[in-house]
Structures are given as C-alpha cells and as structure tokens.
C-alpha positions in Angstrom: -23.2 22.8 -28.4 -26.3 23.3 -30.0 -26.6 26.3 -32.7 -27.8 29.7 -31.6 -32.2 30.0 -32.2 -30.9 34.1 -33.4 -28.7 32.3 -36.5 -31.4 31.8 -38.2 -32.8 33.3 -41.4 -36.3 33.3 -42.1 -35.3 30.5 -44.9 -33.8 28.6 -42.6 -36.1 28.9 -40.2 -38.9 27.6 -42.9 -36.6 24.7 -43.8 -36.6 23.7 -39.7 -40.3 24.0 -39.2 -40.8 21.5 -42.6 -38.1 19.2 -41.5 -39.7 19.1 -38.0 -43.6 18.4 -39.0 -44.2 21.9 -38.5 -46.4 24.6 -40.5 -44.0 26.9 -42.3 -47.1 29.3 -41.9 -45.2 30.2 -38.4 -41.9 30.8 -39.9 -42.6 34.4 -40.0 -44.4 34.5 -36.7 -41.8 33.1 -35.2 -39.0 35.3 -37.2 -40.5 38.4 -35.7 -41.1 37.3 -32.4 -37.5 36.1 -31.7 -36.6 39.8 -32.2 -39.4 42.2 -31.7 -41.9 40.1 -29.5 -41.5 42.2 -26.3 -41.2 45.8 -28.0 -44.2 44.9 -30.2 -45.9 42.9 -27.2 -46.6 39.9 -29.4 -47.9 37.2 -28.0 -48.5 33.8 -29.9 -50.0 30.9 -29.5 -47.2 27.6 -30.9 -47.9 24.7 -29.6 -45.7 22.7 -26.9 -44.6 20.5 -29.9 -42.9 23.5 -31.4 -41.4 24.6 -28.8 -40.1 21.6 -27.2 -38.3 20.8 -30.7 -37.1 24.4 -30.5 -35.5 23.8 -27.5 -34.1 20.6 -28.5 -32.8 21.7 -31.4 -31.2 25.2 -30.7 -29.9 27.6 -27.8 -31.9 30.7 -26.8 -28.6 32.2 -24.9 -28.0 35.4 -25.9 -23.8 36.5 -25.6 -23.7 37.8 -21.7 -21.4 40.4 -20.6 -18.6 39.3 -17.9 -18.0 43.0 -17.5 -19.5 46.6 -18.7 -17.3 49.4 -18.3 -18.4 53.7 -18.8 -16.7 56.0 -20.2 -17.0 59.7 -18.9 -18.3 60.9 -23.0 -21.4 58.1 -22.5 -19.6 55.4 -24.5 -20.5 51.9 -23.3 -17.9 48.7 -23.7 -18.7 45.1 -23.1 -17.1 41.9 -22.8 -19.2 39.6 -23.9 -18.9 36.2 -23.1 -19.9 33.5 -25.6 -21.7 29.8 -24.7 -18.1 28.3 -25.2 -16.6 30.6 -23.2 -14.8 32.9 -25.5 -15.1 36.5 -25.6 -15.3 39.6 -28.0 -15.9 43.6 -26.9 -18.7 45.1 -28.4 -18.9 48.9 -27.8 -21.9 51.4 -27.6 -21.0 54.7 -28.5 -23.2 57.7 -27.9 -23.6 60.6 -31.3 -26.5 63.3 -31.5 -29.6 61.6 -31.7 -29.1 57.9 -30.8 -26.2 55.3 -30.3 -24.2 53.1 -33.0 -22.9 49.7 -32.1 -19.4 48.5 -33.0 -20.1 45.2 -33.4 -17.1 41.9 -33.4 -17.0 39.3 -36.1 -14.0 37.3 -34.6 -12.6 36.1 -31.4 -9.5 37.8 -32.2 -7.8 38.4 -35.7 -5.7 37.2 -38.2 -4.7 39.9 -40.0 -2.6 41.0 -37.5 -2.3 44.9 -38.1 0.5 46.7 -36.5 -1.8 49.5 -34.9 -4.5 47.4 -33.6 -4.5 46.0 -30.5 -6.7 43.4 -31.2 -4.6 41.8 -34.2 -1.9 41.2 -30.8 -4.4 37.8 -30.0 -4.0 36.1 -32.7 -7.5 34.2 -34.6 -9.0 32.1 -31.7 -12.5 31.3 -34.0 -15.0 33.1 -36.3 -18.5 34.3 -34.7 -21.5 32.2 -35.6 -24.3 34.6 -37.0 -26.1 34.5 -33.7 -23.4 35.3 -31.9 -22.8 38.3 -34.3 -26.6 39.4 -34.0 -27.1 38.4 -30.1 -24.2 41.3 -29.8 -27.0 43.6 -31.4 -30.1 41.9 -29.7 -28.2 42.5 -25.9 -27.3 46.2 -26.8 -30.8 46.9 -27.6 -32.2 45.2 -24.6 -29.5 47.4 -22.7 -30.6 50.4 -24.0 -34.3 50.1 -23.6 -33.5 48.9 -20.1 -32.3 52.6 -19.3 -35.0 54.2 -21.9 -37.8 52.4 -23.0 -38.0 54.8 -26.6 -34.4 54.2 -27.3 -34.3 54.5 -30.9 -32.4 51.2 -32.6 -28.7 51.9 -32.7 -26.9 51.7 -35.7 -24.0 49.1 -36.6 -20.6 49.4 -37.6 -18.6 46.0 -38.2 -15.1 47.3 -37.0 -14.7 45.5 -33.8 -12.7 42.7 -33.2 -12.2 41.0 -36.5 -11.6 41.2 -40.3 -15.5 40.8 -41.1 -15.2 39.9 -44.6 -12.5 36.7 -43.4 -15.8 35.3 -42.1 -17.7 36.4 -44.7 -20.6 33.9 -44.7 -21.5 34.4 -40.9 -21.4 37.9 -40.9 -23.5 37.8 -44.4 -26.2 35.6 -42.5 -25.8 38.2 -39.6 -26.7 41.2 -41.4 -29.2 39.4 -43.2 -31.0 38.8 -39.9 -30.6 41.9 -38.8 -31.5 44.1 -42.0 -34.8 41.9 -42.8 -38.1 43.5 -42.5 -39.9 40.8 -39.6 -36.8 41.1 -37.3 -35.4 44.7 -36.9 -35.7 45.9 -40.1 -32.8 48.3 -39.7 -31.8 50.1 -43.2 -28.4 48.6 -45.2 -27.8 52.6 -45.1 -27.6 52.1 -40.9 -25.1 49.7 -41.2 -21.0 50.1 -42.4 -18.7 47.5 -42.7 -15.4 48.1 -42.5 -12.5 45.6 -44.2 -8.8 46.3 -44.1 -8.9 44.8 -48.2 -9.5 41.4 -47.7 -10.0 40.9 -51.6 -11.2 37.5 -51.1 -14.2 38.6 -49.2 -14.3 42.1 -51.0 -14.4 40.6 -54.5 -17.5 38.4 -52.9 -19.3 42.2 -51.9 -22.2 41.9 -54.3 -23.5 38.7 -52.4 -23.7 41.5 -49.2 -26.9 43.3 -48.4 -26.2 47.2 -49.8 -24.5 48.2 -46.4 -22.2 51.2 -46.6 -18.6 49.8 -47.2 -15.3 51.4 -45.5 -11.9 50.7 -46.2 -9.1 51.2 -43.7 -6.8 52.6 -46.3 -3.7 54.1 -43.4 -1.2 54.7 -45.7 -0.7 55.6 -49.7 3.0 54.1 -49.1 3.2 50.8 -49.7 5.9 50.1 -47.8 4.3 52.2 -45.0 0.7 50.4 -45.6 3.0 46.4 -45.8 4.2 47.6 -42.1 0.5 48.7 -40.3 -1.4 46.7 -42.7 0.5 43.0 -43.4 -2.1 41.5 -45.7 -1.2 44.8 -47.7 1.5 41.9 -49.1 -0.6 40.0 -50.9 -3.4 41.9 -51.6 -1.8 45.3 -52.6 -3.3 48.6 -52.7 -3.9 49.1 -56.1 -5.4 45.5 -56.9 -7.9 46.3 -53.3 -8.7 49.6 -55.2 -9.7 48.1 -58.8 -11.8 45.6 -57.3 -13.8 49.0 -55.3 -14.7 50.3 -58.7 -16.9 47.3 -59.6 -18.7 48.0 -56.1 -22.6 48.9 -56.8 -23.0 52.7 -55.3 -26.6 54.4 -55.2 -26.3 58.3 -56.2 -25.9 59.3 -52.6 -23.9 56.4 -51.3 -20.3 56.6 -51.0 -17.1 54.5 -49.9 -15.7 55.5 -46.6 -11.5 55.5 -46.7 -10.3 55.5 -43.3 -7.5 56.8 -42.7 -5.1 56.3 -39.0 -3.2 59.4 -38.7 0.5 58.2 -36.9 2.7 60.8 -35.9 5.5 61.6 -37.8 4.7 57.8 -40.2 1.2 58.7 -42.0 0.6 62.5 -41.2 2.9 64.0 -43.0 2.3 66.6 -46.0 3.6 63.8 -48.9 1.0 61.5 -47.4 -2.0 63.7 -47.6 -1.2 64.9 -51.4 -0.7 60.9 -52.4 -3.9 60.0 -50.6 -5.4 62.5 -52.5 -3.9 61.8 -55.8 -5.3 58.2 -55.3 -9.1 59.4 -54.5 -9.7 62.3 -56.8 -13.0 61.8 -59.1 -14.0 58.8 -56.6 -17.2 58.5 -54.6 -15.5 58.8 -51.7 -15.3 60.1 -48.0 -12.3 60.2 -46.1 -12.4 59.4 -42.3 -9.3 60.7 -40.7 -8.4 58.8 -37.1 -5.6 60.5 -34.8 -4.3 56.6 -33.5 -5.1 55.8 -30.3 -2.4 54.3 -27.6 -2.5 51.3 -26.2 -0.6 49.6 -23.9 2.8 48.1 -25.5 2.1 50.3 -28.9 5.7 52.0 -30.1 3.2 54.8 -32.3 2.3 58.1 -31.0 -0.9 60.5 -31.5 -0.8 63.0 -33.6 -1.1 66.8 -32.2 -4.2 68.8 -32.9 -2.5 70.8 -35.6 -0.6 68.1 -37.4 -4.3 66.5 -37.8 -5.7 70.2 -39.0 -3.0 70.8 -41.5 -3.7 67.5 -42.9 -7.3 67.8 -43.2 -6.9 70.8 -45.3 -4.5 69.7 -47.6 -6.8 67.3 -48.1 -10.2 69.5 -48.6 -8.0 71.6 -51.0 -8.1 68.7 -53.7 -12.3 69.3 -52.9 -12.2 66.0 -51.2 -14.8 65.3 -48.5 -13.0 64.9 -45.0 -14.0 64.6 -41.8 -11.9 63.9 -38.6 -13.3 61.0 -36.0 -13.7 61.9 -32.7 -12.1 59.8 -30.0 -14.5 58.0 -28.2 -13.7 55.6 -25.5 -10.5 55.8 -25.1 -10.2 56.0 -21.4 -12.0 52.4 -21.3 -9.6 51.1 -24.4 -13.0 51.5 -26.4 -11.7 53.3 -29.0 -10.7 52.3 -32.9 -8.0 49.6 -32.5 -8.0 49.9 -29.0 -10.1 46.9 -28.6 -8.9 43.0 -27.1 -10.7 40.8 -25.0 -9.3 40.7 -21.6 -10.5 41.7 -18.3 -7.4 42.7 -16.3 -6.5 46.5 -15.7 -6.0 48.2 -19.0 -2.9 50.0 -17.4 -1.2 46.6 -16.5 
C-alpha cells in the first residue's frame, strides 16, 4: 500500500521532489495546494512528470466514511474507513461560533481504561500522519459542503487512541496541520489529551506548542490503578513532576480532566485531594459526568453531586468548568467512542 500524499511535511516533500529530478522550487506550491488549493482556488501548472511520479509514488485517498450519524444537539460522528480497511470515529461537535474535531490517533487502544469504551478493542495499529490529517481534511470538506464560510474547526486529539503511544505520527500530523502553507491553524486551536503516557509526555518539547490535557480521574491511586491501568507504571505523582518541566506561555494552561463516576470519583474526599494536588498550578480543571455505554458497570453522576463538586472545588480558587454532554445519543460522547457499525443498543 503506498503512503498517503497528506503524510507529508513540507521537508519531506522537498526531499521527494530532489530524489525524483524535480525542482524543490514546487515543494511549497505543492504543500499548499494539497490543502488549500480549492478554498484558495489555486491553480498550478506541474508538469505530467510530476504528477505521474506523484501518483506512482503515493495515495491521494482521503479516509471515507462507511457511515455518518446526527445527533439532535448538531454533533456529527463518523466512521471512517481507512485504505486497509480499518476504521476509527472521528466526531464533529458543534460550540458557539464554529465546530471542533475530535480527532483518532489509533485503531483502537492499548491502554485499556476501564471507563472507555474504546480501550474494550484492544490496539489493532497506529494511524499514519495522513490518515490522522485526512480525518481533519474530510471534516473540513464536510463542513464547507453544507456552508461554504465555515470557519476551520478546531482539534482535539481524544478520540480513539492514546496520542502520545504514537507519538511520532501524530507529531508529523500536527505538524502538517499547524504549518503556515497548509491550514495554518494556531498550536492554541489544537489540545491533545494523554492519559500520562510518560514515555511520550517526557518527549513533549519535540511537540508543536499545542494545549496539553491530562485525564487525571482520580487523586486515589488505587481508584486512578482501577479506571486508569497504565496508572501502574507510570504513577500519578511521577506523570505530575514531569508536567512541571512543560513550557507554558503566560496565558496558557494545562487542562486536568476529570470523569466524575457516581459514588467512585465524586465524592467530597475526592474533590478536596484533587484540589490539594493542583493548588498554585497553571491549571484548568475539566469536570466530565461519565457517560454510559453499553456493557459499562459505572453510573452518571446526578446534577447536584456534579454541582457540589464543582464548588468544593472553586472554593480552593481553582478554575473549573463542567463539560457538556455532547453526542451521547450517537455514542459520540467522551469515552463513548469504538469502531463498529451495528446498533449501539445491541
């Protein structure tokens, strides 16, 4: 199977036209057209050379999806099927002003979180970068399909996948994606979110400056070593050091998400150790009532379990905010998501 045209980097684009007798002159030509060429109505002139190597040497197909299912609040799901056959959900969901893609790294997972329905596959393979950006490039040909204006969504990595377990695709990816001749989207539009993978978190500096998140779940380690397995070899506190040495701008800060479980991570203990662990840190804590799905033993938490916890935690002066459920209805909600077709209440 030949590699995806969309993988490429400006660099290694350059290093392709050279190797292949072409001028590196079109390099960033090229780069822009792949991804802006229709909005921007480019039109270039490469020769039949160039583009009969280009289509020897890579694949123009961009990740198809075998379905697309609507939720009633506007939020968007696909299954996108890859060249091999594999597939991965990427999901559109609708704020204020314009839409942010949630975005897969992996056919599955490996880290195998006790909440997440996606971590109940397994790890089938890592995304190339083109299949990671081709999830972006289809969104934003869906979009502008229904409104040719549509402003660029923004990205969060927290689909299916621990990103930074395939940290040099995803790297590539955002690369791509962040670079002024393709999209050009700010590192402040994108957030990638890790469950503490500290071999790809201690690796963060290598990263564009996209907003980091942690799914933190539990201050219990006990508690966190039950939702959060790889909690047993890369503890809390180790996951926590390594954040410190992470490079912040004045405004930018870490996101701690946080999966409220009735009656196992809402309780008032938890909110006062959570707290006691991100007190003086640049930090903004995401609160997530879990969502169901099918087979999972856990339970939502009520409305006011989730308020009384927020406000234990804005007593310490912490910056909290509670994430609205999106997509639920369509499995398209946080952890909700697993590559399958069939009826989601089979």
């Amino acid at each position: 199977m030949k590699p995806s045209l969309y993988g490429n980097n400006l660099e290694s684009l350059n290093h392709w036209l050279s190797s292949n007798g072409h001028s590196k002159n079109q390099g960033e030509v090229l780069f822009r057209y792949l991804f802006n060429g229709e909005k921007d109505n480019i039109r270039p002139q490469f020769s039949n050379k160039m583009l009969k190597d280009l289509e020897e040497s890579f694949s123009k197909r961009l990740p198809i999806p075998s379905s697309t299912q609507t939720a009633k609040d506007g939020t968007i799901k696909f299954l996108m099927k890859m060249e091999d056959g594999e597939e991965v959900e990427s999901v559109l969901i609708p704020f204020y002003k314009k839409y942010t893609l949630c975005i897969s790294s992996q056919v599955g997972c490996a880290m195998n979180c006790d909440f997440c329905y996606t971590g109940t596959m397994g790890l089938k393979r890592n995304l190339k970068a083109g299949e990671i950006v081709g999830q972006y490039m289809y969104a934003v040909k869906y979009l502008r399909s229904l409104k040719s204006n549509e402003p660029l969504p923004n990205i969060v990595m927290m689909g299916m996948g621990e990103p930074l377990h395939n940290f040099d695709e995803v790297k590539r990816a955002l690369e791509i994606l962040t670079h002024e001749k393709s999209y050009a989207l700010s590192p402040r539009q994108i957030t990638l979110s890790t469950v503490g993978y500290l071999p790809g978190l201690k690796r963060w500096h290598e990263m564009p400056p996209v907003n980091l998140a942690l799914s933190l779940h539990s201050p219990v380690k006990e508690i966190r070593d039950q939702l959060i397995p790889v909690n047993r070899g890369y503890p809390l506190p180790e996951v926590m050091e390594v954040l410190e040495a992470v490079p912040l701008h004045h405004r930018q800060v870490i996101t701690y998400e946080y999966l409220l479980i009735s009656g196992l991570t809402d309780r008032d203990e938890d909110a006062h150790k959570l707290a006691k662990i991100l007190i003086g840190k640049k930090a903004m804590i995401n609160l997530i009532p879990f969502n169901p799905y099918p087979g999972s033993a856990y339970k939502k938490p009520s409305t006011s379990d989730v308020v009384r916890f927020k406000s234990i935690l804005v007593s310490y002066k912490l910056m909290t905010m509670v994430r609205t459920t999106k997509g639920d209805e369509i499995l398209a909600a946080c952890g909700q998501l697993k590559a399958k077709t069939q009826d989601p209440l089979q």
